[in-house]
C-alpha positions as CSV (number, residue, x, y, z in Angstrom):
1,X,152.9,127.6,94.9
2,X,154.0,130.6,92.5
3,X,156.9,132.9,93.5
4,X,156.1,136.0,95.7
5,X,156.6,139.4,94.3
6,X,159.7,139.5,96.2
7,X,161.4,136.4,95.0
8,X,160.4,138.0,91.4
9,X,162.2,141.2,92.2
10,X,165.2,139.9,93.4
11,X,166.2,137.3,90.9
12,X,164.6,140.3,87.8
13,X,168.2,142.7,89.9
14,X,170.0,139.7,89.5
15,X,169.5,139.6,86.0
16,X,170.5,143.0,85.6
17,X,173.8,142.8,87.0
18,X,174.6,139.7,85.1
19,X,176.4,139.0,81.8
20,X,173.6,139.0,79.0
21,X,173.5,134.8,78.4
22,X,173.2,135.1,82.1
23,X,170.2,137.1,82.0
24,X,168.9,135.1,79.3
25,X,169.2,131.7,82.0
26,X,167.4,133.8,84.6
27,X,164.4,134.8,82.8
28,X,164.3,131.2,81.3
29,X,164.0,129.8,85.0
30,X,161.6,132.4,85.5
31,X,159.0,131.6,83.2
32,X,159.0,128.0,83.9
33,X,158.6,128.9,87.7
34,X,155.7,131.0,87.2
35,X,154.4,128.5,84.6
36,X,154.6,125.8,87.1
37,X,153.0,127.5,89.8
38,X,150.2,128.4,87.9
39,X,149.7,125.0,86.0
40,X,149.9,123.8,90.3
41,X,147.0,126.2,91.2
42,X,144.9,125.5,88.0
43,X,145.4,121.7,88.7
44,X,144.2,122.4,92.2
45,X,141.1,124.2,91.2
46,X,140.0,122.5,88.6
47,X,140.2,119.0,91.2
48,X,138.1,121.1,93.3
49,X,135.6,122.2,91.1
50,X,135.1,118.4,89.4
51,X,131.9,116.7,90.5
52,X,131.6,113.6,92.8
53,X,128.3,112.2,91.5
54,X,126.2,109.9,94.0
55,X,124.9,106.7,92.3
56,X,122.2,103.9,92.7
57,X,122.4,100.6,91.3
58,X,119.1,99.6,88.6
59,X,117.9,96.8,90.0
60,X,114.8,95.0,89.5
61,X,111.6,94.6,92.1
62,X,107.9,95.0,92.8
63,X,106.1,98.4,92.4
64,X,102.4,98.5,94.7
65,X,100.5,101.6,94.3
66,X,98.8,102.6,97.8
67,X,95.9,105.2,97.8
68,X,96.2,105.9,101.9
69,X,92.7,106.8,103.8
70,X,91.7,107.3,107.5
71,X,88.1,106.6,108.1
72,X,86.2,104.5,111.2
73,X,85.3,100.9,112.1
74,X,81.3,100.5,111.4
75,X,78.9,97.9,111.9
76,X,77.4,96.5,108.7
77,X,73.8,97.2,110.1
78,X,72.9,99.6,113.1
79,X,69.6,100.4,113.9
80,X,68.1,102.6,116.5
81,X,65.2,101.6,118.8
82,X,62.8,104.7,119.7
83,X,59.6,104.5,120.7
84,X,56.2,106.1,119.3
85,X,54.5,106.4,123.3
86,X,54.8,109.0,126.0
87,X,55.2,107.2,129.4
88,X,57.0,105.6,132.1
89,X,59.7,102.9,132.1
90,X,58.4,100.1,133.3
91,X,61.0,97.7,132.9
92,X,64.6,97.3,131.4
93,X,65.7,93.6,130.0
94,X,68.3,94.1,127.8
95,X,71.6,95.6,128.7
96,X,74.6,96.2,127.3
97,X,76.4,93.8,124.8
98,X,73.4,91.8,124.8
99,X,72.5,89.1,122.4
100,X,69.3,90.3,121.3
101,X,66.5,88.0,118.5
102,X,64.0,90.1,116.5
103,X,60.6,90.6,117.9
104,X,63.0,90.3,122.2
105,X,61.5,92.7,125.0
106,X,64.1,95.0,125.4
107,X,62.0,97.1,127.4
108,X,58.3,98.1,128.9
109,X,56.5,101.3,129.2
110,X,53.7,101.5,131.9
111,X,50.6,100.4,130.5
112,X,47.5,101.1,132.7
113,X,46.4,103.8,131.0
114,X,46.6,101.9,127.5
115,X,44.6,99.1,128.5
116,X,41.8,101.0,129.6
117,X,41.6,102.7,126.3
118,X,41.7,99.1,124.6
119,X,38.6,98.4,127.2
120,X,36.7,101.4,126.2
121,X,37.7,101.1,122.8
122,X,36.0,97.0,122.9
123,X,33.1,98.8,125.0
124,X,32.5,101.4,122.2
125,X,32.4,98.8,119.6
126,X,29.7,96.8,121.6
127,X,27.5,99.5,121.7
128,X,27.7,100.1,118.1
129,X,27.0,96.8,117.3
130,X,23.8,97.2,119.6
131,X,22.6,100.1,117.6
132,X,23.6,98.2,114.8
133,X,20.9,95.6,115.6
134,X,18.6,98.1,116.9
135,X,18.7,99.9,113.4
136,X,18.1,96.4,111.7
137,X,15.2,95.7,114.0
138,X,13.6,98.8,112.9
139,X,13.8,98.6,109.2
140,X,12.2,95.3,109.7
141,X,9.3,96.9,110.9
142,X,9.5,99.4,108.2
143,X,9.5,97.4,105.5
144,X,6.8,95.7,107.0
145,X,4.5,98.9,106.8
146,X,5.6,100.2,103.7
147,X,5.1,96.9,102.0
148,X,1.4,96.7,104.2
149,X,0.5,100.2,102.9
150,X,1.6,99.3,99.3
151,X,-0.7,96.6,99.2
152,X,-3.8,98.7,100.8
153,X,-3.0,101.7,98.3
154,X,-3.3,99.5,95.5
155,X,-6.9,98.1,96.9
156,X,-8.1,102.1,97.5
157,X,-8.3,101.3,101.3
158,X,-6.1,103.7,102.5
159,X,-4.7,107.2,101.4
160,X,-1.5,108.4,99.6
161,X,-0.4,110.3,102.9
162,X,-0.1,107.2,104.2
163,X,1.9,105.1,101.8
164,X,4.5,108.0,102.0
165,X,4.2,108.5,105.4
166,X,5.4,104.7,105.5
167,X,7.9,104.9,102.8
168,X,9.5,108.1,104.5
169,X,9.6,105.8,107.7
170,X,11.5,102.9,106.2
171,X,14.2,105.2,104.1
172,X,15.1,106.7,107.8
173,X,15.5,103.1,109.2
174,X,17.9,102.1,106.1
175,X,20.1,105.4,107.0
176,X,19.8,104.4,110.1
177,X,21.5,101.1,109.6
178,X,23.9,102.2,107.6
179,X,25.3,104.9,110.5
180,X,25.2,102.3,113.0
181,X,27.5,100.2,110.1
182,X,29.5,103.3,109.8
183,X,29.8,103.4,113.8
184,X,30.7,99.8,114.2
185,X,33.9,100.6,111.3
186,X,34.7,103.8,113.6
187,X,34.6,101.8,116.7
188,X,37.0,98.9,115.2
189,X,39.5,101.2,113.7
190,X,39.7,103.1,117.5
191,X,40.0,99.4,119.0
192,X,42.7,98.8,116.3
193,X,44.8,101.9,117.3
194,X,44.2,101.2,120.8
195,X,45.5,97.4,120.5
196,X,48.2,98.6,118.7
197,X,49.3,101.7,121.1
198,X,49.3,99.0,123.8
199,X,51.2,97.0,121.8
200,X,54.1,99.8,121.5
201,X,54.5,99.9,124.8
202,X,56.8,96.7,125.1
203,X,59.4,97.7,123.2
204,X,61.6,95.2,121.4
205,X,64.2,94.3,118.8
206,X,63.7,94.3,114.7
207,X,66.8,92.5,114.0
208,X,68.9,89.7,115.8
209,X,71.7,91.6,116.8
210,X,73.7,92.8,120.2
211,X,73.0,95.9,122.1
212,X,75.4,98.4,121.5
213,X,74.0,101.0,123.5
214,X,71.0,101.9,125.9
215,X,69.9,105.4,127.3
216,X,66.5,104.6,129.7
217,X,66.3,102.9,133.3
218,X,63.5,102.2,135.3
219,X,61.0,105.0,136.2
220,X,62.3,106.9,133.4
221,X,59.6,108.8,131.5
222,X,59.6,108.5,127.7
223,X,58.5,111.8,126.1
224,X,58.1,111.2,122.2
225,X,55.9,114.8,121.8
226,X,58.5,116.3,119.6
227,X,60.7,113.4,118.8
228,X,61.0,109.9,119.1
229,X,63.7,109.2,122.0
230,X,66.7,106.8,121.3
231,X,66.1,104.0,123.6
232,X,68.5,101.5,122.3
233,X,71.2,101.4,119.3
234,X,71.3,97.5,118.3
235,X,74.2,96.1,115.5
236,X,73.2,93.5,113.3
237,X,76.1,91.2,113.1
238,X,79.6,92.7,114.8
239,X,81.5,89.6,113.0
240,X,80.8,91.6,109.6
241,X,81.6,95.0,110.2
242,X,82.5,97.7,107.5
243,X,85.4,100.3,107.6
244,X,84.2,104.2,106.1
245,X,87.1,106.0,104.9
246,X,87.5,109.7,103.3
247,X,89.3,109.5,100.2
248,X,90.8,112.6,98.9
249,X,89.6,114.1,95.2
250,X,92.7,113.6,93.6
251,X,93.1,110.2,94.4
252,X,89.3,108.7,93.5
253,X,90.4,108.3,90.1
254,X,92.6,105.1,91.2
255,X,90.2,103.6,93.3
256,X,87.5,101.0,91.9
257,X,85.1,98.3,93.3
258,X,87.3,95.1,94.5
259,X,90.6,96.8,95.4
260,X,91.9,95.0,98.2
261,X,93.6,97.1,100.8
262,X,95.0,96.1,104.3
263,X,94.5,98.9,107.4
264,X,95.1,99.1,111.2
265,X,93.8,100.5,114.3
266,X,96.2,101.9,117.4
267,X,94.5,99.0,119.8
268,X,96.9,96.5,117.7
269,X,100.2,98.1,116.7
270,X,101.7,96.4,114.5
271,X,98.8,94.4,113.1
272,X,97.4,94.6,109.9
273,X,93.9,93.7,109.0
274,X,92.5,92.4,105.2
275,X,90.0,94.5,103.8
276,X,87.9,94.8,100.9
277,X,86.5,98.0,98.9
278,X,82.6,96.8,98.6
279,X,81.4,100.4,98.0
280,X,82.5,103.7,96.6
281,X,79.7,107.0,97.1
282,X,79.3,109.6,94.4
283,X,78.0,112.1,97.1
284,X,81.3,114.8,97.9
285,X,82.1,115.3,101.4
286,X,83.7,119.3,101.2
287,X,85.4,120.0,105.5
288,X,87.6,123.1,104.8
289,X,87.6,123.0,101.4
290,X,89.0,120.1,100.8
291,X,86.3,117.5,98.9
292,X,86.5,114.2,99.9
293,X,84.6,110.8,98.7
294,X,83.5,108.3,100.8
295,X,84.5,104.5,100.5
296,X,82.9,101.5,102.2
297,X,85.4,98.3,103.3
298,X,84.0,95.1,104.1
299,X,86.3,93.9,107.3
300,X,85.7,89.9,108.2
301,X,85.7,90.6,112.3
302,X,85.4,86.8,113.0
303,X,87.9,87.2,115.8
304,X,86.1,89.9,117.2
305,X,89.2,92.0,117.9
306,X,87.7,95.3,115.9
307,X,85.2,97.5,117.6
308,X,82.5,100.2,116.3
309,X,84.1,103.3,116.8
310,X,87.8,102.4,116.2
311,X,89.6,105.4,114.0
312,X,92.1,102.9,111.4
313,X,94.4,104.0,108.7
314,X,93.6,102.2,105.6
315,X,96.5,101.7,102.5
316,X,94.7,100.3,99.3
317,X,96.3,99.3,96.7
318,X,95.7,100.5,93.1
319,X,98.1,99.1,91.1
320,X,101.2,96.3,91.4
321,X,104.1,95.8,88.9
322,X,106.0,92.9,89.9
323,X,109.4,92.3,88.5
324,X,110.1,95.7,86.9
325,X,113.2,97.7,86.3
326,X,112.8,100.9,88.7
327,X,114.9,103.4,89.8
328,X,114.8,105.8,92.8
329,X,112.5,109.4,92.3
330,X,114.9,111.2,93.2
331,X,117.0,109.9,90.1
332,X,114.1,111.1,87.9
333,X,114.4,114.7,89.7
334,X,118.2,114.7,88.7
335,X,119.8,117.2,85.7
336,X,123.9,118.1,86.0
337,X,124.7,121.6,86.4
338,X,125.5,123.5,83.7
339,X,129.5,124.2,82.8
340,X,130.3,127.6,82.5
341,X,133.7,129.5,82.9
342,X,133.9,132.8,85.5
343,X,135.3,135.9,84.8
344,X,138.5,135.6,87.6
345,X,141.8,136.7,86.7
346,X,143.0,139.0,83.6
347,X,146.0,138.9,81.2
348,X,147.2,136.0,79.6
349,X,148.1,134.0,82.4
350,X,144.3,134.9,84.3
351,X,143.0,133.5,80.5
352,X,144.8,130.2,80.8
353,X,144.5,129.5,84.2
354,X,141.1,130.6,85.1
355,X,139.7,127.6,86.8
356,X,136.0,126.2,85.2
357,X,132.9,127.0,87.3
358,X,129.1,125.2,87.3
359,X,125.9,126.6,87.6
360,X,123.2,125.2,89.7
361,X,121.2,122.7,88.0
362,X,117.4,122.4,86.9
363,X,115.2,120.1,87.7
364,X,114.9,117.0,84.5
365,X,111.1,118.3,82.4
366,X,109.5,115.3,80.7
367,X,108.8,115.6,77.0
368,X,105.5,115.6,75.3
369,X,105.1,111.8,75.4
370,X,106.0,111.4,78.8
371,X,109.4,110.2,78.3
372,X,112.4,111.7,80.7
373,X,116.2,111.3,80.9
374,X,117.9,110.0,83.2
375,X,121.7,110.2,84.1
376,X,123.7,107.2,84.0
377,X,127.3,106.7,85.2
378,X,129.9,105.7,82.5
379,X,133.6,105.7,82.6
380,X,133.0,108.7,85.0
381,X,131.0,110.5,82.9
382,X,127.4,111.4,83.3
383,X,125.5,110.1,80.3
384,X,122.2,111.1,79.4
385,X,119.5,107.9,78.5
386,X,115.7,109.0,78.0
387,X,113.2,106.5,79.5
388,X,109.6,106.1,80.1
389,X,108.5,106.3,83.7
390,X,105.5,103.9,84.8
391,X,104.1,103.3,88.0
392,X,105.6,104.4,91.6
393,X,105.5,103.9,95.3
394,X,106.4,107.5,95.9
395,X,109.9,106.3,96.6
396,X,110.6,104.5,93.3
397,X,109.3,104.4,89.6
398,X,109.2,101.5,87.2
399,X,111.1,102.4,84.0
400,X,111.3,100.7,80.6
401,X,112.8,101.9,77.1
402,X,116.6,103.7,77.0
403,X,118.9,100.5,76.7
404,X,118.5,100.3,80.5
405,X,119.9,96.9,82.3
406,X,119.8,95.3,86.0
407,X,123.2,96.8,87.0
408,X,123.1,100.1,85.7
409,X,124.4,103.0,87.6
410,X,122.1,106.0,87.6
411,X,122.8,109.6,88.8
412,X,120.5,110.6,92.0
413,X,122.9,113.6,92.9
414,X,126.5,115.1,93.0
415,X,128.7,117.0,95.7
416,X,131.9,119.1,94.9
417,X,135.1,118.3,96.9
């Protein structure tokens, strides 16, 4: 440590009282005292001021690009039974997670009141068809007149009056024929829609499927006024089932038709299930400003494990490098602090033994073609090595160009002693 002010004092008096070639030895050991303190202290500062760098090997490995997405388990196909009638539940026969054919009863309204308008509508059309042959009968008869009087007009037996009188007779009996025609259309359209209202009542399945859902029991009236009820919600096929997922705007870019991706649901932990991306849907979803796209995954539910409803956490993957050179990010991020000398100390000694200082450092910028340096590790010194950054994890980025061999060490960070 350098002499005290003291220790100075006393040996500059002792130099004084001595002989002149004694002085001469005292100021001598003087110097190279204070010289050897100081070179002790600058020594020590400048140790503790030197950088300790922290280092990762360059090694080679795979690089998968994940786009990550939450969405919900879907069925492929999910219909929803209504019904068109007003009435009361007759019967229920199809519960839940029923096997269910297309064209099944799944349920019955009451029907009394729809098969008497199917009776009145059948008695209607009877009685049109009587008219119908009533009508026919009479322009029979008409024509027989008219075709009488024609004959007698021509032989000046009777008068003009008459012939018209007779033609007049048998142009009512065709109109007449054709409204009773007219009523016997009127009267089968009314059966029709009364067959066919009678036919709604038993309500049943459009698809093979299973029942997923019912809302109606027995003596439950149906009242589809304003809008059609959902009676039952069948799903076509739950061993091909489909996962949605909301994938965020700045990520759609990356994502095409085919990706494969892998996702899992909080029923298994630890499981992960194959999926594939069979869909992607140019309509924006916007929830609190942020605009999100929605993806469709086909999911192969053979197993039956997965269930409608299930929220899962899908990864897809975008790109894949396999056998690359890559390097940490945080190696990428990296730039050594500038060296810069303080202002401590004055005179000649506080001019040679003012320690050397660092600034804090700034984060690497990449160039106009993309390229960046790194820091690499050599014979203790940082060395600068510009590379090209490719694809990354998040954790890691492949690199090519700058010289750069399996084995390198490259600066992610330093600490000072």
């Amino acid at each position: 440590m350098p002499p005290s002010k003291s220790d100075i004092e006393s040996i500059v008096k002792t130099a004084r009282k001595a002989s002149p070639w004694r002085r001469r030895l005292v100021w001598l050991v003087l110097l190279v005292v204070a010289f050897g303190g100081g070179w002790t202290w600058w020594s020590s500062a400048s140790r503790q001021q030197s950088p300790v760098y922290v280092t990762e090997t360059v090694s080679r490995t795979d690089i998968v690009v994940q786009v990550t997405a939450t969405g919900t388990v879907q069925p492929t196909g999910q219909v929803e039974i209504s019904s068109e009638l007003s009435g009361t539940v007759r019967s229920v026969e199809a519960d839940f997670n029923d096997q269910v054919k297309k064209g099944q009863i799944l349920a019955r309204l009451d029907t009394d009141k729809l098969e008497a308008n199917v009776e009145l509508g059948r008695a209607s059309l009877t009685a049109s068809q009587a008219r119908l042959a009533e009508a026919t009968a009479t322009l029979n008869e008409t024509r027989d007149n008219y075709d009488r009087a024609v004959m007698l007009e021509q032989k000046k037996v009777t008068t003009l009056e008459g012939l018209l009188k007779a033609k007049a007779a048998h142009d009512r009996a065709k109109a007449a024929v054709k409204s009773a025609e007219a009523d016997i259309r009127v009267s089968e359209a009314n059966l029709r829609i009364n067959e066919a209202n009678l036919a709604k009542a038993c309500i049943c399945s459009s698809i093979d499927g299973v029942v997923l859902d019912r809302t109606i029991e027995v003596g439950q009236i149906v009242a589809s006024s304003l809008q059609a009820p959902v009676l039952f919600t069948l799903a076509a096929d739950l061993t091909k089932m489909e996962l949605r997922v909301d994938i965020d705007e700045a990520d759609i870019g990356m994502v095409k038709v085919g990706h494969e991706a892998s996702f899992s649901v909080e029923a298994y932990q630890g499981r992960s299930f194959p999926a594939v991306i069979s869909q992607l849907r140019f309509a924006p979803k916007t929830v609190d400003g942020v605009v999100t796209y929605e993806a469709i995954l086909s999911i192969d539910n053979a197993d039956m494990l997965l269930r409608p409803g299930m929220t899962a956490t899908a990864d897809i993957k975008v790109a894949e490098v396999q056998d690359t050179l890559a390097i940490s990010n945080a190696a990428l991020r990296f730039s050594p602090p500038v060296t810069a000398e303080n202002g401590g100390g004055s005179g000649l000694l506080g001019v040679i033994f003012r320690p050397p200082t660092r600034q804090a450092s700034t984060v690497a910028q990449a160039s106009t073609d993309g390229s960046r340096d790194i820091w690499l590790l050599k014979n203790g010194q940082a060395v600068a090595v510009s590379v090209m950054p490719g694809e990354s994890d998040g954790s890691k980025t492949a690199i090519s160009g700058g010289g750069l061999s399996e084995g390198d060490l490259v600066i992610t960070d330093q600490t000072t002693p």
